[in-house]
Biotite code that builds the C-alpha atoms (Angstrom):
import biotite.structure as struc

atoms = struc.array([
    struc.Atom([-58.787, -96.061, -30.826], chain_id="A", res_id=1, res_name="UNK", atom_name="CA", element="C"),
    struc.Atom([-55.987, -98.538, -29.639], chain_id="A", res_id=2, res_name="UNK", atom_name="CA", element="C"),
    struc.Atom([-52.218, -97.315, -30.300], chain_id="A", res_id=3, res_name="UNK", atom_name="CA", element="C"),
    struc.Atom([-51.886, -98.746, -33.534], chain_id="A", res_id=4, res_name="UNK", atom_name="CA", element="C"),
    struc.Atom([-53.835, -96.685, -35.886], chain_id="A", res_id=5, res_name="UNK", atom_name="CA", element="C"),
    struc.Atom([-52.650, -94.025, -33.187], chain_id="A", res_id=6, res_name="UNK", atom_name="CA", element="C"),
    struc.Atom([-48.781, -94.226, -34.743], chain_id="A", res_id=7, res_name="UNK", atom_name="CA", element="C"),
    struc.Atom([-49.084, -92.185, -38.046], chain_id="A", res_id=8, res_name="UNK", atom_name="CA", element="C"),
    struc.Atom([-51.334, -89.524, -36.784], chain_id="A", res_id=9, res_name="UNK", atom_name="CA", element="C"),
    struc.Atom([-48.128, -88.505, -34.403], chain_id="A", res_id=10, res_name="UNK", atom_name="CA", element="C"),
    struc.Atom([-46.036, -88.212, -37.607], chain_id="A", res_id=11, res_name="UNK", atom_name="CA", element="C"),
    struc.Atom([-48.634, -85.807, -39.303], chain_id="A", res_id=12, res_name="UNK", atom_name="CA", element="C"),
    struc.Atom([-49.473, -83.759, -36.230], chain_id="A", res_id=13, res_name="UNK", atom_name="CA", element="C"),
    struc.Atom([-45.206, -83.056, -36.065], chain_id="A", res_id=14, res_name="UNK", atom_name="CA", element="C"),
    struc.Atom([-45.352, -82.555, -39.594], chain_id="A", res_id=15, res_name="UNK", atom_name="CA", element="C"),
    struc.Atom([-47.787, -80.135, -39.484], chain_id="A", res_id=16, res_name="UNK", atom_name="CA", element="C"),
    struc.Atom([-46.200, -77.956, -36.306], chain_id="A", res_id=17, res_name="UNK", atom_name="CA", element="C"),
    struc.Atom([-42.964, -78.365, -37.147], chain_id="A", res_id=18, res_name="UNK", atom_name="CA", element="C"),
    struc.Atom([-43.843, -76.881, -40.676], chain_id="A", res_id=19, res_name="UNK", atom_name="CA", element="C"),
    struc.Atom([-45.093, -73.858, -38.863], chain_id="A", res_id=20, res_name="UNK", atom_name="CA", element="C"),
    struc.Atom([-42.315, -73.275, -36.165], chain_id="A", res_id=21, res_name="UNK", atom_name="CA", element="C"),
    struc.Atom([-39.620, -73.581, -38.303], chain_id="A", res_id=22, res_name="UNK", atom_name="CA", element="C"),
    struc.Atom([-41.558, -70.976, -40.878], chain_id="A", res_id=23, res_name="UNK", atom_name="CA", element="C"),
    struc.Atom([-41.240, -69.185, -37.411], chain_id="A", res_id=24, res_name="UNK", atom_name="CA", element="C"),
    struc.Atom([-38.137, -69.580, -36.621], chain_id="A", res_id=25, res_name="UNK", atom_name="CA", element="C"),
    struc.Atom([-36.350, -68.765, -40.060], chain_id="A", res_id=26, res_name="UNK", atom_name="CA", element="C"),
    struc.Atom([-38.964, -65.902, -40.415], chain_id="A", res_id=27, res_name="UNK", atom_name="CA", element="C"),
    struc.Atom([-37.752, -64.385, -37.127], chain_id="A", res_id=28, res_name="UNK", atom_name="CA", element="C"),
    struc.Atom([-34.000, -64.650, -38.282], chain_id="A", res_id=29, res_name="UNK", atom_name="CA", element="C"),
    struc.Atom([-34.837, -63.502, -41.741], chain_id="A", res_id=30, res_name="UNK", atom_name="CA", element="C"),
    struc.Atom([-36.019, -60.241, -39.705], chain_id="A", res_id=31, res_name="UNK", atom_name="CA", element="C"),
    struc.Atom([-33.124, -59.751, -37.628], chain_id="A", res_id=32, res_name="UNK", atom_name="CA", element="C"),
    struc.Atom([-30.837, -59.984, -40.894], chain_id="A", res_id=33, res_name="UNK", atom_name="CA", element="C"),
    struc.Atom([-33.317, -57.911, -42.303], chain_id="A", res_id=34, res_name="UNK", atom_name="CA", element="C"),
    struc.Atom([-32.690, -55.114, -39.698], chain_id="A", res_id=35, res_name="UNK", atom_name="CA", element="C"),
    struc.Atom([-29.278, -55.419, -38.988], chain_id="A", res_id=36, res_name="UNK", atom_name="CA", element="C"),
    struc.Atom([-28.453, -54.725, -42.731], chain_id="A", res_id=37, res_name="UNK", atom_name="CA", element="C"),
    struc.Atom([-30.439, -52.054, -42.574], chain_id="A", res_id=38, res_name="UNK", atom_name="CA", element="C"),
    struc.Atom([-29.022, -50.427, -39.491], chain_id="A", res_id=39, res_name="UNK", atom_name="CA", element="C"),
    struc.Atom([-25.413, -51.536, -41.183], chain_id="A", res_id=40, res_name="UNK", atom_name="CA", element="C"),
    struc.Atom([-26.311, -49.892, -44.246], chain_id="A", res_id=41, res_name="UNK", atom_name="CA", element="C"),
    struc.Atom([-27.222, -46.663, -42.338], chain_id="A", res_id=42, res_name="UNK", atom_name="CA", element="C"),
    struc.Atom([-24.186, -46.597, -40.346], chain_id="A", res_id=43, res_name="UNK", atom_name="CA", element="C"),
    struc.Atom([-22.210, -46.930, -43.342], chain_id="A", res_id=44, res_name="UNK", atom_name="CA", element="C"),
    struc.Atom([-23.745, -43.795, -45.437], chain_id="A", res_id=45, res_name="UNK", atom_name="CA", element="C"),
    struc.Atom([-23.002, -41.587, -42.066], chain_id="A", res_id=46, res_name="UNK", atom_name="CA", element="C"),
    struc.Atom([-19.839, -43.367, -41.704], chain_id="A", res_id=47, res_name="UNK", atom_name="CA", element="C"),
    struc.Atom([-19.183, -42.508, -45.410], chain_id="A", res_id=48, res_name="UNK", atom_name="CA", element="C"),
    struc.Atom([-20.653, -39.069, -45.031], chain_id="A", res_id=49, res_name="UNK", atom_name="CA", element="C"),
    struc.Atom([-18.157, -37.968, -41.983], chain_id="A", res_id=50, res_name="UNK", atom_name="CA", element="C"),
    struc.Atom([-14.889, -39.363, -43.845], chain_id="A", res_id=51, res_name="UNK", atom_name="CA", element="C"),
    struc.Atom([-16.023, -37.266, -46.912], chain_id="A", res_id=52, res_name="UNK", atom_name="CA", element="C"),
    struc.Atom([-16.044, -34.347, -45.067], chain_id="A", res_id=53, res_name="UNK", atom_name="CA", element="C"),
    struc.Atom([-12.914, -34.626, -43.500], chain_id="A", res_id=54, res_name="UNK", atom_name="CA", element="C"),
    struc.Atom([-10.908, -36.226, -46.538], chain_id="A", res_id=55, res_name="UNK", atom_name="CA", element="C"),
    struc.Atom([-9.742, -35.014, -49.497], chain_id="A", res_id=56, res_name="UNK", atom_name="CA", element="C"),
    struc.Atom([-12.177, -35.102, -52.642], chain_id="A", res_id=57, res_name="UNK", atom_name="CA", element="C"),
    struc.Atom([-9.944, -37.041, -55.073], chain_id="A", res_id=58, res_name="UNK", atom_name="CA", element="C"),
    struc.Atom([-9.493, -39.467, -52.023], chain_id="A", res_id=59, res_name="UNK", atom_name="CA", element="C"),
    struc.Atom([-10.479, -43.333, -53.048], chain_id="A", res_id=60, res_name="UNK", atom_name="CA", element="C"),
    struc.Atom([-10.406, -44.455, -49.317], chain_id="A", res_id=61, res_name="UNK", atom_name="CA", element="C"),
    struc.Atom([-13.522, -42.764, -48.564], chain_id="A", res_id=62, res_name="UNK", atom_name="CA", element="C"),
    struc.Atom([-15.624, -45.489, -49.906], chain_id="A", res_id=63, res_name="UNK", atom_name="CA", element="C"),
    struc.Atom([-13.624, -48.088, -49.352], chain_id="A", res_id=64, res_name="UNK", atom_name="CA", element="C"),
    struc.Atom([-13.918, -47.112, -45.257], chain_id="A", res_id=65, res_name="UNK", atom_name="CA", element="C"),
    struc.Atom([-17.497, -46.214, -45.792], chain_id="A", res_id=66, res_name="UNK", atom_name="CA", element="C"),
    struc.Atom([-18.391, -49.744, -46.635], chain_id="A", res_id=67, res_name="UNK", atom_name="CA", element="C"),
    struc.Atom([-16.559, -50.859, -43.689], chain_id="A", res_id=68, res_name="UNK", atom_name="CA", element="C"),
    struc.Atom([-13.334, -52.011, -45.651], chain_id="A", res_id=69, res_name="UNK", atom_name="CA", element="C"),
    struc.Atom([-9.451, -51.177, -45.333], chain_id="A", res_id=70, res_name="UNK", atom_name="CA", element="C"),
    struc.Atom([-8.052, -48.914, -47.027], chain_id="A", res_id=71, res_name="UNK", atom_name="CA", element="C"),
    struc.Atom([-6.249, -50.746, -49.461], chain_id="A", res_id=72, res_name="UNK", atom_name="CA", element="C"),
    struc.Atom([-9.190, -53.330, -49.859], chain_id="A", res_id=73, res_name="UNK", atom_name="CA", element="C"),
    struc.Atom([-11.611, -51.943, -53.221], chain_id="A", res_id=74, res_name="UNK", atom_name="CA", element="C"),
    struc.Atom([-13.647, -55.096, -53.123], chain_id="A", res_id=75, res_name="UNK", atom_name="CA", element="C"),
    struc.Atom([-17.039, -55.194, -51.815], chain_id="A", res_id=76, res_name="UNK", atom_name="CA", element="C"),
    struc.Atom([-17.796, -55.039, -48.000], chain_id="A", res_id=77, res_name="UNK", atom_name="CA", element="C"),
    struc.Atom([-16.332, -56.880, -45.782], chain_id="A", res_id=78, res_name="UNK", atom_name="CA", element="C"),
    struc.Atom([-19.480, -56.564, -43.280], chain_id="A", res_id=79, res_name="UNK", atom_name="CA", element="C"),
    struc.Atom([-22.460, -56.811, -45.534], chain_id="A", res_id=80, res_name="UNK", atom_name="CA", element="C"),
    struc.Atom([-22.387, -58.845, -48.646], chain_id="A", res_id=81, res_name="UNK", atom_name="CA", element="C"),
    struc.Atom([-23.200, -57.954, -51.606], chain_id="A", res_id=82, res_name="UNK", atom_name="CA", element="C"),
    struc.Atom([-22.571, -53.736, -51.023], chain_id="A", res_id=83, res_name="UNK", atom_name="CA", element="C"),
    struc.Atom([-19.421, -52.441, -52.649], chain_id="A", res_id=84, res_name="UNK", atom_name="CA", element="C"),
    struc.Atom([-18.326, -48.931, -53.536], chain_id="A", res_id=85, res_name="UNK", atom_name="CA", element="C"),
    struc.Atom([-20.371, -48.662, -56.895], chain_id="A", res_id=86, res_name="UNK", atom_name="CA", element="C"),
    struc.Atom([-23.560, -48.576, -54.767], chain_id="A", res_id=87, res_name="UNK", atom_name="CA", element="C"),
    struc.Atom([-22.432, -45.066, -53.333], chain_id="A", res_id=88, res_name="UNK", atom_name="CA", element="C"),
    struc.Atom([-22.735, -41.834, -54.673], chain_id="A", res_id=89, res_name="UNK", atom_name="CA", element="C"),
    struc.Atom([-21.017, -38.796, -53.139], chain_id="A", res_id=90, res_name="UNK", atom_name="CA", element="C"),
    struc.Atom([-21.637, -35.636, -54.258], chain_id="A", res_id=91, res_name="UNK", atom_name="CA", element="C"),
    struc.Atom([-20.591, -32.311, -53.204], chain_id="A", res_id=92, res_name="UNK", atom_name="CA", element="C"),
    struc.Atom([-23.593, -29.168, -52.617], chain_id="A", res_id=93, res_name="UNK", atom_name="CA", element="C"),
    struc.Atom([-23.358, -25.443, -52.442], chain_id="A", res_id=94, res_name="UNK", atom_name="CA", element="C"),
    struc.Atom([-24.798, -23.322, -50.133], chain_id="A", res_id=95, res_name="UNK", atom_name="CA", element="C"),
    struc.Atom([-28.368, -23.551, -51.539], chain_id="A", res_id=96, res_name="UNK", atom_name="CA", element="C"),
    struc.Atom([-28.253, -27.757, -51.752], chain_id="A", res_id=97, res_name="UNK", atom_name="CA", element="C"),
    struc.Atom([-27.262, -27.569, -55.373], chain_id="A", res_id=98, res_name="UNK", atom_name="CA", element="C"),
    struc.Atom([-24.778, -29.879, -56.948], chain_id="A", res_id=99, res_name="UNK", atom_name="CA", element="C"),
    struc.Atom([-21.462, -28.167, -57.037], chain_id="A", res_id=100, res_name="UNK", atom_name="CA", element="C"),
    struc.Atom([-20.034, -28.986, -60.663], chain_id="A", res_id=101, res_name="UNK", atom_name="CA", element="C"),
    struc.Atom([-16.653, -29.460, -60.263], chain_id="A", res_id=102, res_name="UNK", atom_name="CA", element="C"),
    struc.Atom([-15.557, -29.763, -57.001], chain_id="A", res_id=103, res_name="UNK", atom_name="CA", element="C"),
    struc.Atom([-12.117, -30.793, -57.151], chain_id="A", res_id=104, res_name="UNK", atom_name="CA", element="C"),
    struc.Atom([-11.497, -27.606, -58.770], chain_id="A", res_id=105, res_name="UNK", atom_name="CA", element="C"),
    struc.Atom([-9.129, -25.150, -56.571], chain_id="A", res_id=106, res_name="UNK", atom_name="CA", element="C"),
    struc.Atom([-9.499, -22.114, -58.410], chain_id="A", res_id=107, res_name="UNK", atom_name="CA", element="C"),
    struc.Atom([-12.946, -21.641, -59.768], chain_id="A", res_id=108, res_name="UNK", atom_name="CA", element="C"),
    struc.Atom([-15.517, -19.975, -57.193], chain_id="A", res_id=109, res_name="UNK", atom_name="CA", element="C"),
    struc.Atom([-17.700, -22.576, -58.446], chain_id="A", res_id=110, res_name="UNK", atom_name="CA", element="C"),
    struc.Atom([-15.420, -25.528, -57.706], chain_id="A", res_id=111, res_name="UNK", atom_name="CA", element="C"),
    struc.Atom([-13.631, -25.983, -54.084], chain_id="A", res_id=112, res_name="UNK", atom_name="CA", element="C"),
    struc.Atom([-14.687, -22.499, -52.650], chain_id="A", res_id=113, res_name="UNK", atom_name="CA", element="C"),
    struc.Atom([-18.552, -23.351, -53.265], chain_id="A", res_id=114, res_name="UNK", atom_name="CA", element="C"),
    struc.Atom([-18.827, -26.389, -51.452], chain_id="A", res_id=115, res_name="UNK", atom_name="CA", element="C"),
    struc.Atom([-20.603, -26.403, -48.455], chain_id="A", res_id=116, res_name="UNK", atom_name="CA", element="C"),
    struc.Atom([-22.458, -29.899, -47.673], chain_id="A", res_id=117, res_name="UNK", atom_name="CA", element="C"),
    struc.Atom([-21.273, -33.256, -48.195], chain_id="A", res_id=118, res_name="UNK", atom_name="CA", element="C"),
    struc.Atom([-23.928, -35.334, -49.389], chain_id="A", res_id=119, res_name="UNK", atom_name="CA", element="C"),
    struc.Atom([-23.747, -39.506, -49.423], chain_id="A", res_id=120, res_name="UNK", atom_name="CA", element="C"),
    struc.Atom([-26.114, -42.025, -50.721], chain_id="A", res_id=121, res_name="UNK", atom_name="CA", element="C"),
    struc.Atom([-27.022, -45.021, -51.065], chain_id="A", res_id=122, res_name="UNK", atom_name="CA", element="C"),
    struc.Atom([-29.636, -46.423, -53.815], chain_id="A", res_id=123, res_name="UNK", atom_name="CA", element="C"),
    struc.Atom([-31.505, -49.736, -55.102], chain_id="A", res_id=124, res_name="UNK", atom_name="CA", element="C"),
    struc.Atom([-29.274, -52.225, -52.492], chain_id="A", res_id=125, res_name="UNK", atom_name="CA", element="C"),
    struc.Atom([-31.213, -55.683, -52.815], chain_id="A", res_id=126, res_name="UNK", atom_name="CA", element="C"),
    struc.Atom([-31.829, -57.943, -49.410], chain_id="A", res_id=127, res_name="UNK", atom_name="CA", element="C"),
    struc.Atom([-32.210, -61.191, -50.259], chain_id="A", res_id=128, res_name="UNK", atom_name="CA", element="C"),
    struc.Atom([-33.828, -63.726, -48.133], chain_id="A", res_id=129, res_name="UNK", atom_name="CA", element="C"),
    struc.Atom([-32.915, -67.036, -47.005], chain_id="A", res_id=130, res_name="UNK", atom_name="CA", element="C"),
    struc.Atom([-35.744, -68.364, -46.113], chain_id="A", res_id=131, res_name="UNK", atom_name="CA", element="C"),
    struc.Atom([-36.091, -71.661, -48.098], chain_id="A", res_id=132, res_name="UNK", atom_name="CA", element="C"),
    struc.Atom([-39.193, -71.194, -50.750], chain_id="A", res_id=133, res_name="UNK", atom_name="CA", element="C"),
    struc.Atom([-39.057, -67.902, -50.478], chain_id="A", res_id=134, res_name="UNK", atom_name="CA", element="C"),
    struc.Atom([-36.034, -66.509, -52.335], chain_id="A", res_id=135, res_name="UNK", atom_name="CA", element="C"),
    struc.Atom([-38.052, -63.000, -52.700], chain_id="A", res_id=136, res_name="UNK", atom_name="CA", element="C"),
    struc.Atom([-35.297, -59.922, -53.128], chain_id="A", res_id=137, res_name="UNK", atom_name="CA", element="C"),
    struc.Atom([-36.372, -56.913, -51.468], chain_id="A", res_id=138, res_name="UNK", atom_name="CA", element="C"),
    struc.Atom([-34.816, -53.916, -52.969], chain_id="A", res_id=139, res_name="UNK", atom_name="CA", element="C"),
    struc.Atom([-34.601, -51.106, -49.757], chain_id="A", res_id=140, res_name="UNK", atom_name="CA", element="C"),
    struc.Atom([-35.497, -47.822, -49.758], chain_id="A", res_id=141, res_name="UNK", atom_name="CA", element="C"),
    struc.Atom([-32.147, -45.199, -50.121], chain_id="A", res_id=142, res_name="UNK", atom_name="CA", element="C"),
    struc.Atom([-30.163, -43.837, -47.637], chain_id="A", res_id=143, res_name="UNK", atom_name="CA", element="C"),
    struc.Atom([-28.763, -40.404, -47.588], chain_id="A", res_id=144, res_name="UNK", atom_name="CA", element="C"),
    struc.Atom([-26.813, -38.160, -45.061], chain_id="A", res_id=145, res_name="UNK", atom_name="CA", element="C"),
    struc.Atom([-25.179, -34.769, -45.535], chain_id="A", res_id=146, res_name="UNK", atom_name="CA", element="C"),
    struc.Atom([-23.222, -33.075, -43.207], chain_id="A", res_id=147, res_name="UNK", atom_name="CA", element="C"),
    struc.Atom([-21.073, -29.719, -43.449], chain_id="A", res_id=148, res_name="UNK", atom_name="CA", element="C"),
    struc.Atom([-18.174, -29.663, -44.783], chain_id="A", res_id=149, res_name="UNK", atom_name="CA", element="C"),
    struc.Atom([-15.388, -29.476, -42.555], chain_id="A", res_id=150, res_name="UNK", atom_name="CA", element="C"),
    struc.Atom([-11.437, -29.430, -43.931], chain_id="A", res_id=151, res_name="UNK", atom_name="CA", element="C"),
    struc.Atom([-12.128, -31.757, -46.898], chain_id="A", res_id=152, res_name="UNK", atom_name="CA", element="C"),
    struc.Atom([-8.206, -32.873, -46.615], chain_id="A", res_id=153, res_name="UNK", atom_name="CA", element="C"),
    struc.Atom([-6.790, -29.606, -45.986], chain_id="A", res_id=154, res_name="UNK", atom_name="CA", element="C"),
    struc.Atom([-5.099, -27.455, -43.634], chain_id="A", res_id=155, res_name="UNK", atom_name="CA", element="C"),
    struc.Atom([-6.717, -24.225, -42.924], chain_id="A", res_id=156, res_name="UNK", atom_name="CA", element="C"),
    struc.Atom([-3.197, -22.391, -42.780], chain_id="A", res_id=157, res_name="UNK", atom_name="CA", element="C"),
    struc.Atom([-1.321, -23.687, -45.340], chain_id="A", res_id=158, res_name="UNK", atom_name="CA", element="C"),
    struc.Atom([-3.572, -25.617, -47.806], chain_id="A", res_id=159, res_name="UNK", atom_name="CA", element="C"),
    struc.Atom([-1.630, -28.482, -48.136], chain_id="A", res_id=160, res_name="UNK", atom_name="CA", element="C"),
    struc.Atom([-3.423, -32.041, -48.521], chain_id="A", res_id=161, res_name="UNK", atom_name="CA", element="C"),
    struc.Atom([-3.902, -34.195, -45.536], chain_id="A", res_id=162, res_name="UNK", atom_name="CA", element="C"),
    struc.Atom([-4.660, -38.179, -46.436], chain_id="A", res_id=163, res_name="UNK", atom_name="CA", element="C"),
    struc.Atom([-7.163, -40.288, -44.686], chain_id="A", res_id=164, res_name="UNK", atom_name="CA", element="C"),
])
């Protein structure tokens, strides 16, 4: 064939690979993203986990630090897009792993004095893709840590509130 009726077939051989490395490319990115959120979102229920422990219960700022914010900022994360405080859920366990009822509660042996975990998860958070064509959300599985409790905001001598 002479390099006339060559010219087109160029065009459509490019078309063709370039259709599959840049599939590749944005594939690989998409993947990276992928992880990185997911090691973000990790980071940020231990983060959140630690700071609960420490803090006082009543204490707002948890979260808001959790979800790698200030202290004074309550919108959503600064680091990861779409995750705000509302996707976290911190509750407070006894020494058996059950839900203490009212932790916050100073007095009752079932309140303050029964708390012995600090639990923090994180539930239904949606990835979504950017691959063009393939807008697919992927909803990830939770994440949950729970460490001992530690001070939860308060001196051990005199009892008085300590703020994060």
């Amino acid at each position: 064939m002479n390099r006339k009726h060559m010219r087109g077939t160029y065009t459509v051989e490019f078309a063709f690979i370039g259709l599959l490395v840049f599939t590749l490319l944005f594939g690989v990115l998409e993947m990276g993203r992928l992880y990185f959120t997911v090691n973000a979102l990790n980071e940020a229920v231990r983060r959140g986990t630690r700071l609960a422990s420490v803090c006082n219960i009543s204490d707002p700022v948890v979260l808001r630090r959790a979800i790698f914010n200030a202290a004074t900022d309550a919108g959503t994360s600064q680091l990861i897009g779409n995750l705000a405080t509302t996707n976290l859920t911190l509750t407070y366990l006894d020494v058996n792993g059950a839900l203490v009822a009212n932790p916050a509660d100073l007095v009752s042996v079932n309140g303050f004095r029964a708390i012995r975990y600090v639990r923090l998860s994180l539930q239904n958070f949606v990835f979504n893709l950017f691959i063009p064509g393939f807008g697919v959300p992927i909803t990830l599985p939770e994440f949950r840590a729970t460490l001992p409790r530690e001070s939860l905001g308060r001196h051990s001598g005199s009892g008085e509130i300590t703020p994060c």
